[in-house]
C-alpha positions in Angstrom: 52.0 60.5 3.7 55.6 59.8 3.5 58.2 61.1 5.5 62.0 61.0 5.6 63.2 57.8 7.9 64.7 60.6 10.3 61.4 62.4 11.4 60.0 59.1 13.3 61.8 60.5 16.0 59.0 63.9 16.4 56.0 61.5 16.4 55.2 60.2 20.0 55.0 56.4 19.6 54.0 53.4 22.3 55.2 50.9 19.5 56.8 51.5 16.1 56.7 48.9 13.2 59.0 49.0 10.4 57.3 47.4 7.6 60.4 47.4 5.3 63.8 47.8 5.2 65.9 49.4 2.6 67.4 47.3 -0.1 70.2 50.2 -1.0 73.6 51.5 0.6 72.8 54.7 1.4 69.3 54.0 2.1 71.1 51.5 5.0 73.7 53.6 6.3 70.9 56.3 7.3 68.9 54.0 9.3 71.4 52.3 10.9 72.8 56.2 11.8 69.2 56.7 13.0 69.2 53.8 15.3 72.2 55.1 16.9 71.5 58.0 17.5 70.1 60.0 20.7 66.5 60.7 19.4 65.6 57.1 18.6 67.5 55.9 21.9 64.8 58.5 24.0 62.1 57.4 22.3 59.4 55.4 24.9 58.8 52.9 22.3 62.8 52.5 21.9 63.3 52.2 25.6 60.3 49.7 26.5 61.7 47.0 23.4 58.4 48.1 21.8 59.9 48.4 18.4 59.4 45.4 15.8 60.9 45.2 12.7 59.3 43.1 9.9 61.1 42.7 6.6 57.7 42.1 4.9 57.7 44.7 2.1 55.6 42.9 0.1 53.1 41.8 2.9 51.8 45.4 3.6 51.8 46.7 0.2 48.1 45.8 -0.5 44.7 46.8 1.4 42.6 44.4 0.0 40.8 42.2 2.7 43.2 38.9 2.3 46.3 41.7 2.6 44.7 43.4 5.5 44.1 40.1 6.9 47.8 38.5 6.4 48.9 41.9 8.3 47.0 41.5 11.0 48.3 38.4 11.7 51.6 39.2 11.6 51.2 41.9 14.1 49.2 40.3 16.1 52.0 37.5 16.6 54.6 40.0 17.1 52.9 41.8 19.7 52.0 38.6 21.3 55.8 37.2 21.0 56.5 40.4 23.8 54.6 39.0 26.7 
């Protein structure tokens, strides 16, 4: 399911990944808005550093076992870069 980029702040979140970011204007100035504002700043994940950001559009676009694979190893190596 999709949602607009400013409801991530009403789900409860220990780490947040951001699989893709948006290639348009407007599309930009919103989530750069959303990173500034209150919600996202009160958010655990926000506060703890636990949010990664990985310009990798085309990496999680497919489920297929070599996809699901390359994904996993992304996240596990950004999760790992934390400790």
């Amino acid at each position: 399911m999709e949602e607009e980029i400013e409801a991530i702040v009403d789900y409860p979140a220990d780490h947040i990944f951001i699989t893709g970011l948006p290639s348009n204007l407007a599309a930009k100035k919103r989530m750069n808005r959303l990173f500034r504002s209150e919600p996202w700043l009160e958010m655990e994940a926000v506060k703890k550093n636990q949010v990664y950001i990985i310009d990798k559009p085309d990496l999680f676009y497919g489920y297929d076992p070599l996809s699901s694979q390359g994904q996993l190893h992304e996240l596990m190596r950004l999760l790992t870069l934390q400790n």
